[in-house]
N, CA, C and O atoms as CSV, one atom per row, in Angstrom:
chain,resi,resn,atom,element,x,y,z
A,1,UNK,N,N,0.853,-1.183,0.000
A,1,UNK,CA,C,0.000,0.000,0.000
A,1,UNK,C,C,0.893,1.239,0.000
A,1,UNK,O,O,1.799,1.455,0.806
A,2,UNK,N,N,0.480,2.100,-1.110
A,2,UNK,CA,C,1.691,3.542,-0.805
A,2,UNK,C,C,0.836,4.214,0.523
A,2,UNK,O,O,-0.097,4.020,1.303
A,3,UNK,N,N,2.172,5.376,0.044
A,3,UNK,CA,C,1.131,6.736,1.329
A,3,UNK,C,C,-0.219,6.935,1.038
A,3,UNK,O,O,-1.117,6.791,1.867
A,4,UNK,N,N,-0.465,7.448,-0.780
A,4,UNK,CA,C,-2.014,8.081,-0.498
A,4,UNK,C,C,-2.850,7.055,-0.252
A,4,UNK,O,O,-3.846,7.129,0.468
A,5,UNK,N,N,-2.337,5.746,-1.042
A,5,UNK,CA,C,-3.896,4.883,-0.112
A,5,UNK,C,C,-3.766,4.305,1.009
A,5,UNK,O,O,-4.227,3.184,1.223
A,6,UNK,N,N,-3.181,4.930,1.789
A,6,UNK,CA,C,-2.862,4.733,3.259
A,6,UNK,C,C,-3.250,5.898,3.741
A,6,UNK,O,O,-4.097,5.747,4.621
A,7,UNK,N,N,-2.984,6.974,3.530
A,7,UNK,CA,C,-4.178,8.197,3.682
A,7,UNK,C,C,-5.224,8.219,3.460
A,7,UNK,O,O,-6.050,8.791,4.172
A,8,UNK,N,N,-5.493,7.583,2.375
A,8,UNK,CA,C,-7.373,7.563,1.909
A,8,UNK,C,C,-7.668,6.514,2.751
A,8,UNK,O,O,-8.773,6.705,3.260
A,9,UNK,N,N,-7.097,5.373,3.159
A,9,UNK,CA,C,-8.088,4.157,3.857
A,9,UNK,C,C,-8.557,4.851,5.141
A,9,UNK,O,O,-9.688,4.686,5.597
A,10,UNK,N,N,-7.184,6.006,5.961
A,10,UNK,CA,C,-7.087,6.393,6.981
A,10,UNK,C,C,-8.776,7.575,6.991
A,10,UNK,O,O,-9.645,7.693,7.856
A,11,UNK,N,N,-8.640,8.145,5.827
A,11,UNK,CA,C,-9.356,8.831,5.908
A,11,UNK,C,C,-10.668,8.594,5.749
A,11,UNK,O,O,-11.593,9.266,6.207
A,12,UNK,N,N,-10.734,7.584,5.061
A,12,UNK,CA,C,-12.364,6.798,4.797
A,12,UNK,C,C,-12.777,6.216,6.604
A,12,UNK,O,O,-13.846,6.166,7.212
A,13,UNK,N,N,-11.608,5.917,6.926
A,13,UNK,CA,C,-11.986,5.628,8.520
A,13,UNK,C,C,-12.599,6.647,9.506
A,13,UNK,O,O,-13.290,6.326,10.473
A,14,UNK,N,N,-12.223,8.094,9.107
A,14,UNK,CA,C,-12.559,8.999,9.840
A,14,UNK,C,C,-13.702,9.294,9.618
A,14,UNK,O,O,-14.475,9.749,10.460
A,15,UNK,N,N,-13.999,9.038,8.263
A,15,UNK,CA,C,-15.453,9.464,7.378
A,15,UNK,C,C,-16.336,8.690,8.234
A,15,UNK,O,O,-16.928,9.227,9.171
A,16,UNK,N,N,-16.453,7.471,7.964
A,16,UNK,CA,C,-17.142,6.475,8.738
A,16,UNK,C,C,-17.342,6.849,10.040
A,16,UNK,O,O,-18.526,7.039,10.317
A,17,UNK,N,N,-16.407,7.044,11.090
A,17,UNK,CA,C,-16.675,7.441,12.335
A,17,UNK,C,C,-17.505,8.507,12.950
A,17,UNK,O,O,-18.234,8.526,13.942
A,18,UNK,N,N,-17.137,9.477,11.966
A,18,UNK,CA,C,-17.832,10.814,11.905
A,18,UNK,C,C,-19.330,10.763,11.344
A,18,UNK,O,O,-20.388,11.182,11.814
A,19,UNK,N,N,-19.016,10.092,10.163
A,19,UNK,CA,C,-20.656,10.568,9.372
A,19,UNK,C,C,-21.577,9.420,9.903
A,19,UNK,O,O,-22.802,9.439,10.028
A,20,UNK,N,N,-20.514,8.214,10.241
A,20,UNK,CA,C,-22.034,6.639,10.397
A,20,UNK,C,C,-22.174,5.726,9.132
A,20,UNK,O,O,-22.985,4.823,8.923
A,21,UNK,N,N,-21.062,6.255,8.270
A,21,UNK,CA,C,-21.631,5.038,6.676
A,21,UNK,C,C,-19.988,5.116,6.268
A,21,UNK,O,O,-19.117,5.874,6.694
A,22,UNK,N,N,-19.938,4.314,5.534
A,22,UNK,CA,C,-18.589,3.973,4.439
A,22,UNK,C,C,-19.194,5.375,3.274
A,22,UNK,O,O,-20.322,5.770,2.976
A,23,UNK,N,N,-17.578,5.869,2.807
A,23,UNK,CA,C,-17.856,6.224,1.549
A,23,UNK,C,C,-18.643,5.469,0.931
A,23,UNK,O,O,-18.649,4.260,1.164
A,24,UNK,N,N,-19.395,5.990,0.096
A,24,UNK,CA,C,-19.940,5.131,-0.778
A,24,UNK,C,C,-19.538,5.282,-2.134
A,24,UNK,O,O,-20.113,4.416,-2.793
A,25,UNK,N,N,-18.720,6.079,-2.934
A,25,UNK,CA,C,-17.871,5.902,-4.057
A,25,UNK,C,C,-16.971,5.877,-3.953
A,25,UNK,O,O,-16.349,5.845,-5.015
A,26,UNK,N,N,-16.227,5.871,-2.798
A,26,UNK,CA,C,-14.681,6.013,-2.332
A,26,UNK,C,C,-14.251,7.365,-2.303
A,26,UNK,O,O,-14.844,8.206,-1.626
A,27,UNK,N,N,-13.281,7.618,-2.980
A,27,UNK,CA,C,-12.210,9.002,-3.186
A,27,UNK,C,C,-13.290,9.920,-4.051
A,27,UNK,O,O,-13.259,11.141,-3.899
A,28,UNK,N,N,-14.184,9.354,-4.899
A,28,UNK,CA,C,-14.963,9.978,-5.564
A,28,UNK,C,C,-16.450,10.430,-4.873
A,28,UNK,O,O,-17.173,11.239,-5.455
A,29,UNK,N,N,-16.806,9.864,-3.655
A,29,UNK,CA,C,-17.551,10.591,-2.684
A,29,UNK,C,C,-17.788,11.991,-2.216
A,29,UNK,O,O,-17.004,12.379,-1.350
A,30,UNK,N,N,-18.560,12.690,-2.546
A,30,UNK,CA,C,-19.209,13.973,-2.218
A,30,UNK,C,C,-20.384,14.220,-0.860
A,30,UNK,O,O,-20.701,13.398,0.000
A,31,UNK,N,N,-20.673,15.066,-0.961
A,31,UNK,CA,C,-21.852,15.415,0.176
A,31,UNK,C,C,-23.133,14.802,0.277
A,31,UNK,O,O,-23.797,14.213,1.131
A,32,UNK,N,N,-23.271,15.284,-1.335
A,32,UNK,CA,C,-24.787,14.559,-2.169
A,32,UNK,C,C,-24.676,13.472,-1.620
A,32,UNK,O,O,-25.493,13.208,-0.738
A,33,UNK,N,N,-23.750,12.602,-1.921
A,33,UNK,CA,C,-23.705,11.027,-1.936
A,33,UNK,C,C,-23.912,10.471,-0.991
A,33,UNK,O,O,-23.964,9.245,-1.090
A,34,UNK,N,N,-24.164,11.208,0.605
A,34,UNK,CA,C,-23.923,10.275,1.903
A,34,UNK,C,C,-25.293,11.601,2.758
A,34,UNK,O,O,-25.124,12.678,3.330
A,35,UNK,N,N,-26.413,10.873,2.467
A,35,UNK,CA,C,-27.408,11.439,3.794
A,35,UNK,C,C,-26.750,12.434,4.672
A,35,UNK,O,O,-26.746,13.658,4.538
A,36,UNK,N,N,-25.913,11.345,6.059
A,36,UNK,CA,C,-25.489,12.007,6.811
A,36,UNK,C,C,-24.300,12.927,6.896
A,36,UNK,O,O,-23.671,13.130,7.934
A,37,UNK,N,N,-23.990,13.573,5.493
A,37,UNK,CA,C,-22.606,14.352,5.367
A,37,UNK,C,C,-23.246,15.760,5.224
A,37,UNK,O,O,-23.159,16.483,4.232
A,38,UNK,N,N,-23.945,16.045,6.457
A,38,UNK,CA,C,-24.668,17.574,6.483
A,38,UNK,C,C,-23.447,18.249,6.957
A,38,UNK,O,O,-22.352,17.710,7.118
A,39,UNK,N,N,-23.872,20.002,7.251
A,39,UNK,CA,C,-22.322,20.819,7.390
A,39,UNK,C,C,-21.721,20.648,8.964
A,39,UNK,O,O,-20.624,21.086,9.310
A,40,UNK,N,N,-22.799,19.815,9.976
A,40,UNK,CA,C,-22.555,19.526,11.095
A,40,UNK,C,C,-20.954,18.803,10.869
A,40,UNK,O,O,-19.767,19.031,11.100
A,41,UNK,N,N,-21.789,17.856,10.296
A,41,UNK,CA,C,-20.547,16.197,10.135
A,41,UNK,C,C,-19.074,16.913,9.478
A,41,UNK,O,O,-17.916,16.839,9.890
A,42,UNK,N,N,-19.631,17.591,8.346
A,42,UNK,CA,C,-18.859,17.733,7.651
A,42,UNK,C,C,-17.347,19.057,8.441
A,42,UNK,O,O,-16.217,18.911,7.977
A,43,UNK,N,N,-17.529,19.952,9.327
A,43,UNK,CA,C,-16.716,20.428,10.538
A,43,UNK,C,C,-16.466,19.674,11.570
A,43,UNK,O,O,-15.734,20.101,12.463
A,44,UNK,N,N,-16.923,18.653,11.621
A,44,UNK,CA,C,-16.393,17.447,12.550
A,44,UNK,C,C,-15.317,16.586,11.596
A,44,UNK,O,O,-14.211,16.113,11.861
A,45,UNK,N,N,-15.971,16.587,10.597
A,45,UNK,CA,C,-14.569,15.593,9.688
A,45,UNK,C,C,-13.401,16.288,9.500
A,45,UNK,O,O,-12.270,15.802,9.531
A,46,UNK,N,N,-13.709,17.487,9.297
A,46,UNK,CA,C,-12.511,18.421,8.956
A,46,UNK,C,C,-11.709,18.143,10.090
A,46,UNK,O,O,-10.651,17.561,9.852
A,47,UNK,N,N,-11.970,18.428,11.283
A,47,UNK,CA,C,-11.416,18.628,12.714
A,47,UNK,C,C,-10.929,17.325,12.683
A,47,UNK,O,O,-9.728,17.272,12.948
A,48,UNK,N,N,-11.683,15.808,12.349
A,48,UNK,CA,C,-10.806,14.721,12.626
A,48,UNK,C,C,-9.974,14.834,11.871
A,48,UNK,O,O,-8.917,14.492,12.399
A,49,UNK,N,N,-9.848,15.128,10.910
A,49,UNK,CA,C,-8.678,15.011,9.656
A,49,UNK,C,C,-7.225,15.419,10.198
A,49,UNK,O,O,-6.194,14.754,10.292
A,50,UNK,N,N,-7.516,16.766,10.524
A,50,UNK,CA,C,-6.639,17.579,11.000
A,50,UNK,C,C,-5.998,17.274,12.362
A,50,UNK,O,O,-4.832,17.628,12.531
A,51,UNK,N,N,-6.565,16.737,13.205
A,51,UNK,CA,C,-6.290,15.882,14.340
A,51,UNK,C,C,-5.479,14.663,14.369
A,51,UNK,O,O,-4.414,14.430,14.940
A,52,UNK,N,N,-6.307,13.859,13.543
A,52,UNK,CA,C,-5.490,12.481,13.245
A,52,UNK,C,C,-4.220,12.700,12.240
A,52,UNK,O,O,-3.380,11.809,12.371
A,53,UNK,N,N,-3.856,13.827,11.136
A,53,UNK,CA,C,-2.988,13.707,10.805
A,53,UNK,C,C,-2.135,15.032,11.176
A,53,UNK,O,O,-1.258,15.393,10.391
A,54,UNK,N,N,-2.386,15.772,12.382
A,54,UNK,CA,C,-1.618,16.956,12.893
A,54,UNK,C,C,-1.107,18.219,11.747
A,54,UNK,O,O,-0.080,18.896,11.811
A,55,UNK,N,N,-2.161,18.264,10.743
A,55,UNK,CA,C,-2.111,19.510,9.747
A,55,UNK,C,C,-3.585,20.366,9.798
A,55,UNK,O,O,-4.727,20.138,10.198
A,56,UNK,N,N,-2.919,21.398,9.203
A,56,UNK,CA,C,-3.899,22.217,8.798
A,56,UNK,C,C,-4.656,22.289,7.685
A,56,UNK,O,O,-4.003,22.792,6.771
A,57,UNK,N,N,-6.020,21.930,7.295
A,57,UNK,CA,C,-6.109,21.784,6.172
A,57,UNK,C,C,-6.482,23.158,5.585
A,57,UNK,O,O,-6.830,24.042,6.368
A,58,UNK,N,N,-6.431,23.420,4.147
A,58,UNK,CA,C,-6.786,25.048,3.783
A,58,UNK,C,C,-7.727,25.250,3.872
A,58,UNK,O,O,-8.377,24.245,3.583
A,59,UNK,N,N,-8.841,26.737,4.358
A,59,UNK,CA,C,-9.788,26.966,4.630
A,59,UNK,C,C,-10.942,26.338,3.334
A,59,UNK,O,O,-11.999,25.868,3.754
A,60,UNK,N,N,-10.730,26.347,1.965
A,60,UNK,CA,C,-11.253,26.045,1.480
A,60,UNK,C,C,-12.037,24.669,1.871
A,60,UNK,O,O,-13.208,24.534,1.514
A,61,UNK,N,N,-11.540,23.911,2.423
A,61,UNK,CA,C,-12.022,22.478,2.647
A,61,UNK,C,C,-12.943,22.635,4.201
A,61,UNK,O,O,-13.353,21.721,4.916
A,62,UNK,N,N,-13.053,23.838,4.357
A,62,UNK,CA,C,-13.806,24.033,5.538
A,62,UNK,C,C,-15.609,24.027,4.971
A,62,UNK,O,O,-16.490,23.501,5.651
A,63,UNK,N,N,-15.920,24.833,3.392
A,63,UNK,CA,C,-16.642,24.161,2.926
A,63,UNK,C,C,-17.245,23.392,2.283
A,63,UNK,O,O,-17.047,23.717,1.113
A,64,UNK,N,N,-17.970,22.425,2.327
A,64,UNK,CA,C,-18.772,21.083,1.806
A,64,UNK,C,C,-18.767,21.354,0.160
A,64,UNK,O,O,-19.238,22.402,-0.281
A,65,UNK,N,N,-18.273,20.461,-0.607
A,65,UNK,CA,C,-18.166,20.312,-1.881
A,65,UNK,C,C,-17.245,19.509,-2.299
A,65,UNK,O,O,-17.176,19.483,-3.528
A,66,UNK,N,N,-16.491,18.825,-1.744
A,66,UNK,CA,C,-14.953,18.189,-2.699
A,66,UNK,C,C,-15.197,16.842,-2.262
A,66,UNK,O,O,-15.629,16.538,-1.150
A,67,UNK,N,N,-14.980,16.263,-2.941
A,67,UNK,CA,C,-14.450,14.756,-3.186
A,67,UNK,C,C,-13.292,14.642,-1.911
A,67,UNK,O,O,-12.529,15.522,-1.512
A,68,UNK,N,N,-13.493,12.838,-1.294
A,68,UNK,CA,C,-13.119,12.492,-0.014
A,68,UNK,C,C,-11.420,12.866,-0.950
A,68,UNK,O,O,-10.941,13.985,-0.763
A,69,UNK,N,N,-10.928,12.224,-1.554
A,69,UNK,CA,C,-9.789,11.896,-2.140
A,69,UNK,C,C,-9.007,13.319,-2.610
A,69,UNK,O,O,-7.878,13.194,-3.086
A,70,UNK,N,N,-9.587,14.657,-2.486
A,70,UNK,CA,C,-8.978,15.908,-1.984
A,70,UNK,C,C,-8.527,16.326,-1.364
A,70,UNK,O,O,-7.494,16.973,-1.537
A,71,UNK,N,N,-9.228,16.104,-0.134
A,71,UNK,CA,C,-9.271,15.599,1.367
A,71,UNK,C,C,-8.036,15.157,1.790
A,71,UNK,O,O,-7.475,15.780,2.692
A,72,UNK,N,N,-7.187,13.575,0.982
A,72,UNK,CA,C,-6.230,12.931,1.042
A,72,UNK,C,C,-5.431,13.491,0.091
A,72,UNK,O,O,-4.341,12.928,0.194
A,73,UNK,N,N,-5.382,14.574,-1.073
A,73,UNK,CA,C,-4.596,15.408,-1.658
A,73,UNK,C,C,-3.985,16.259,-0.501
A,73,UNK,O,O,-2.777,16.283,-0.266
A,74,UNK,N,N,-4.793,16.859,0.101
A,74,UNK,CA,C,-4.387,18.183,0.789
A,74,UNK,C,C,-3.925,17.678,1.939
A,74,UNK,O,O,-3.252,18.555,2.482
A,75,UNK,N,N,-3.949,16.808,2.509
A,75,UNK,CA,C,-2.973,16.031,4.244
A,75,UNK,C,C,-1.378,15.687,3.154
A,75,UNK,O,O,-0.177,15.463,3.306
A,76,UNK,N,N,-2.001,15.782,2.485
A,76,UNK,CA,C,-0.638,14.929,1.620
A,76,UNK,C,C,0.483,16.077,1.525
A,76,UNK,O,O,1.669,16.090,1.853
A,77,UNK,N,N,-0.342,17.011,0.960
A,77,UNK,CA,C,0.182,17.910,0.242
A,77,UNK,C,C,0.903,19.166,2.581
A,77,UNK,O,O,1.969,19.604,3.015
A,78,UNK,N,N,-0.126,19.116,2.957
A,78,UNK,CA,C,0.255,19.610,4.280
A,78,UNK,C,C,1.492,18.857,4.764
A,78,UNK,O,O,2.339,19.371,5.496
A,79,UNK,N,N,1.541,17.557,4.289
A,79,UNK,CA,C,2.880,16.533,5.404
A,79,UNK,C,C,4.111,16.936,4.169
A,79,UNK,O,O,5.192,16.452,4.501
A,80,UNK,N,N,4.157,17.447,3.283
A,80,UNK,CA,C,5.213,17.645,2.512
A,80,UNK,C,C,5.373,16.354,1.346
A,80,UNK,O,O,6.229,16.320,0.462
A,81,UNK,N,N,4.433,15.436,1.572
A,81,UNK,CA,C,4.536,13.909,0.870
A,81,UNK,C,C,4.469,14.181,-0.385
A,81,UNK,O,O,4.516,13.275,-1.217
């Protein structure tokens, strides 16, 4: 397994914890796609993200619109990877 899909599994884990469901398209998962990915969940995921991998993510990702696998662009792109 490289880094990013070791970031994305990591991060599909957080998804799950946070929202209550598996991605359901994977990296290609949006808001639409998951009931419970309202803007509640979705500032709770941010916060796990940023927690579990000790970065900041850019404000942009603070709002709801991007694909999970952006998500795992931008930790990537924060750790220098």
């Amino acid at each position: 397994m490289n880094v990013r899909e070791h970031t994305m599994s990591r991060i599909s884990a957080l998804f799950a914890s946070v929202v209550g469901m598996t991605p359901t398209r994977g990296e290609a998962t949006l808001p639409q796609d998951v009931s419970g990915w309202d803007s509640l969940a979705h500032i709770r995921f941010v916060y796990a993200i940023e927690r579990e991998f000790g970065c900041e993510l850019p404000e942009e990702f603070l709002v709801a619109g991007k694909p999970l696998g952006e998500f795992a662009a931008a930790v990537l792109g924060a750790q220098g990877a």
